[in-house]
C-alpha positions in Angstrom: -5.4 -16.0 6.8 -5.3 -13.9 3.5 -4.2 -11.2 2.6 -4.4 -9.0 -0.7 -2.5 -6.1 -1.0 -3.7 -4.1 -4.0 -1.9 -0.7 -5.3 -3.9 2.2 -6.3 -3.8 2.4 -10.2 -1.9 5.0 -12.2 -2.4 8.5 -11.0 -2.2 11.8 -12.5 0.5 13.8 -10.7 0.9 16.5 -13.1 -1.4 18.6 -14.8 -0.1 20.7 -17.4 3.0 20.9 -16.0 2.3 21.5 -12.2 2.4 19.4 -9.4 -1.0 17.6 -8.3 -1.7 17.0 -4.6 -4.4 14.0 -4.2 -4.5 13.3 -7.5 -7.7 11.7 -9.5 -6.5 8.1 -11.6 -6.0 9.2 -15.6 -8.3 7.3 -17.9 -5.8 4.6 -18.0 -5.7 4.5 -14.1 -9.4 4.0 -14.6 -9.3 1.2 -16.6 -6.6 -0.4 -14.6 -8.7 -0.3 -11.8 -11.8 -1.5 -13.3 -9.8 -4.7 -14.2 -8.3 -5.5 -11.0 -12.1 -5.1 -9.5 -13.0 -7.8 -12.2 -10.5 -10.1 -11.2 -11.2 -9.7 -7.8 -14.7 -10.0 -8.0 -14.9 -13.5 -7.6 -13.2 -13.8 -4.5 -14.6 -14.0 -0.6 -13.1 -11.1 1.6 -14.0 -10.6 4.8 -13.1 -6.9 4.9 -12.3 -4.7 2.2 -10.6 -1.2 3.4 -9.1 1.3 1.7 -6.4 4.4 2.2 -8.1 7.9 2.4 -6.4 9.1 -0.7 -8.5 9.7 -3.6 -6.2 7.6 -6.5 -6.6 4.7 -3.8 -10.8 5.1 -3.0 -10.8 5.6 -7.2 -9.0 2.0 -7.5 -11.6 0.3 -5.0 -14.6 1.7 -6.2 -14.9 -0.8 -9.0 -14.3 -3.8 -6.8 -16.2 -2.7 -4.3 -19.6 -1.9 -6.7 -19.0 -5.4 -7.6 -18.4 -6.6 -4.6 -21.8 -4.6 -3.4 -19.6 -3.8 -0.3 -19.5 0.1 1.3 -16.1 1.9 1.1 -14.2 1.3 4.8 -11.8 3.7 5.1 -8.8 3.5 7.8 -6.5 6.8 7.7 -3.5 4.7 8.8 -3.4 3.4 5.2 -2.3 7.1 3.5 0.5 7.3 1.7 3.6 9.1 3.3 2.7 12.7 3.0 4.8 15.2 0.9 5.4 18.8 0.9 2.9 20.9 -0.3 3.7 21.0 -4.1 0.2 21.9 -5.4 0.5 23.8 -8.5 3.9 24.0 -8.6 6.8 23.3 -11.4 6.8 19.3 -11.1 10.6 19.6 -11.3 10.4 21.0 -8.2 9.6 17.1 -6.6 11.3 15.7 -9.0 14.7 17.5 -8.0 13.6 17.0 -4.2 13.6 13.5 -5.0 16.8 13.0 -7.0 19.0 15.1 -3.9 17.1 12.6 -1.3 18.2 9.7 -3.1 22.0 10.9 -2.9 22.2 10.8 0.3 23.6 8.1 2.9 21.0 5.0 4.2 20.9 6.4 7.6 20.4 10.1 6.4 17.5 8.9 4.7 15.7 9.5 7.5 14.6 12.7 7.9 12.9 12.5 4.4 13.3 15.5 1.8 14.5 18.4 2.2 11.0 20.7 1.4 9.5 19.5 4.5 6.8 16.7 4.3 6.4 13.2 6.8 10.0 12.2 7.6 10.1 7.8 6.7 10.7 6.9 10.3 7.6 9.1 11.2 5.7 7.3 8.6 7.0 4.0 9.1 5.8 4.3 12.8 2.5 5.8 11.6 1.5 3.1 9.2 3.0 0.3 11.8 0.9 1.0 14.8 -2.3 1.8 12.4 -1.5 -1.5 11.1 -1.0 -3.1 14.8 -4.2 -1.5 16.1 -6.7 -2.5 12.9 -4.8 -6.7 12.9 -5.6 -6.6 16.9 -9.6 -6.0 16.3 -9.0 -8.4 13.9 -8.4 -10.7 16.3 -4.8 -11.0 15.1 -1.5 -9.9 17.4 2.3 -10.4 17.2 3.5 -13.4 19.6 5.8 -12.5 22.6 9.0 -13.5 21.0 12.0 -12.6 18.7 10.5 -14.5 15.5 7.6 -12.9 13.3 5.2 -15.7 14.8 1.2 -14.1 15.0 -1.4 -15.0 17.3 -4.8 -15.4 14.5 -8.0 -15.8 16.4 -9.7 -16.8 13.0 -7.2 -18.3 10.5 -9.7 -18.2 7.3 -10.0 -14.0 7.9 -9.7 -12.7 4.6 -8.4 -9.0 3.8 -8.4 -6.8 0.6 -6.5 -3.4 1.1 -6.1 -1.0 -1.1 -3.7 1.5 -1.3 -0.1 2.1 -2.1 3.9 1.4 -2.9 4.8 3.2 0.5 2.2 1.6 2.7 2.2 -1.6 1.4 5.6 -2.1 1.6 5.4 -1.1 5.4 2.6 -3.8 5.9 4.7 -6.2 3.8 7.5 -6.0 6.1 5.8 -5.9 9.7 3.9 -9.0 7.9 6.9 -10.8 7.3 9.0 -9.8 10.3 11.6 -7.4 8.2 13.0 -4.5 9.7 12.4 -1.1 8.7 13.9 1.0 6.2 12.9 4.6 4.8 12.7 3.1 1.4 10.0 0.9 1.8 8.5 1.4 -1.6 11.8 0.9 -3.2 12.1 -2.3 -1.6 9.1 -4.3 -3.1 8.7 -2.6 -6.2 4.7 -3.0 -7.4 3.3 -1.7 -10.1 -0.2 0.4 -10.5 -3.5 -1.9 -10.1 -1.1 -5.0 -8.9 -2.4 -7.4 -6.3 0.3 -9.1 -3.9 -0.6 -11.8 -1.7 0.6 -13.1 1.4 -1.1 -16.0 3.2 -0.7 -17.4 7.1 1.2 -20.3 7.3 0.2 -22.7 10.7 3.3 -23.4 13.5 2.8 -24.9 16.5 2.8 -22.2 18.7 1.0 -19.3 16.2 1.2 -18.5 12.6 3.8 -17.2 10.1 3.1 -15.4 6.8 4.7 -16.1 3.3 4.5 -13.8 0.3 2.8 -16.1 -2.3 3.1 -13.6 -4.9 4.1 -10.1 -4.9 3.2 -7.2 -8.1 1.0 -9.7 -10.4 -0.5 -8.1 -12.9 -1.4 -10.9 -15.2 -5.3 -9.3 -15.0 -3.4 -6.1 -16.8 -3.0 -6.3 -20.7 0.6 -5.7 -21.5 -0.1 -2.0 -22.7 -1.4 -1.2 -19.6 0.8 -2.4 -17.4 2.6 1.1 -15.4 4.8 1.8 -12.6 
């Protein structure tokens, strides 16, 4: 089995000076994700699906046109949600940010201190979305201690796009790590990157290995953002 984690490209999160909730791509964002849909394009996928946010469905649009595949969207695949900042000072997140940050690992936790989805609710969240969409896929964990998956078909190939946060989660529960509420701190991607993982066969079910993780080779150098 395959699987191609793709992050959204860049995003414009402020707007003259305010906060942006959902943002669009920028024109760079644009182009970032019109390249990664090019050097995609070649490639077989089984299922493409894509996070309900609209800098993630921007990113798959180009692969998917060329593709000639409709948008699949699952809701498990958004981002972890913030407070609501719209139109506000961005040094308002920003600060939020930098005082979560300070804190202990296990404080971490209960997520910033405006309100928004604590980690360990999103965590959970993305986990069992995750569990539910691999089981109609035909693909479940094996009873035991190991990270060891049942695949019903073994050559299932997967695009997803969508983001640091939620592809870090998958990239764990993939790979048998345990949680943390800094996932996307953890594997570090940048904007329009593709990390793959691929199944690896055991005797009694599968494993997965991360073949390569943020590769942005189909970026030019200029455009390459985190």
């Amino acid at each position: 089995m395959h699987i191609v984690l793709i992050r959204h490209g860049q995003p414009q999160w402020v707007r003259d000076g305010l906060s942006v909730v959902d943002p669009p791509l920028t024109d760079l964002g644009r182009q970032q994700a019109e390249q990664v849909g090019e050097a995609l394009a070649g490639e077989h996928f089984d299922h493409v699906i894509v996070s309900p946010l609209r800098r993630a469905r921007e990113t798959a649009a180009p692969l998917l046109r060329r593709l000639g595949r409709d948008e699949v969207v699952e809701p498990f695949l958004e981002e972890i949600r913030e407070p609501n900042w719209h139109g506000t000072p961005a040094e308002l997140a920003s600060a939020a940010y930098a005082e979560e940050r300070t804190r202990a690992a296990e404080e971490r936790w209960t997520g910033l201190s405006g309100g928004g989805e604590p980690p360990r609710d999103f965590v959970e969240r993305v986990r069992v979305g995750a569990g539910e969409y691999w089981e109609r896929q035909g693909m479940y964990r094996a009873r035991q201690i190991l990270p060891v998956w049942h695949l019903d078909n073994p050559d299932l190939r997967v695009a997803i796009v969508a983001h640091a946060g939620t592809n870090g989660v998958l990239l764990c529960q993939l790979l048998g790590l345990d949680p943390v509420p800094w996932e996307w701190d953890r594997f570090v991607t940048m904007h329009a990157s593709v990390t793959r993982l691929s199944s690896l066969q055991m005797r009694d079910g599968h494993t997965f290995s991360l073949g390569r993780l943020s590769d942005v080779e189909h970026l030019p150098t200029g455009a390459r953002t985190a």
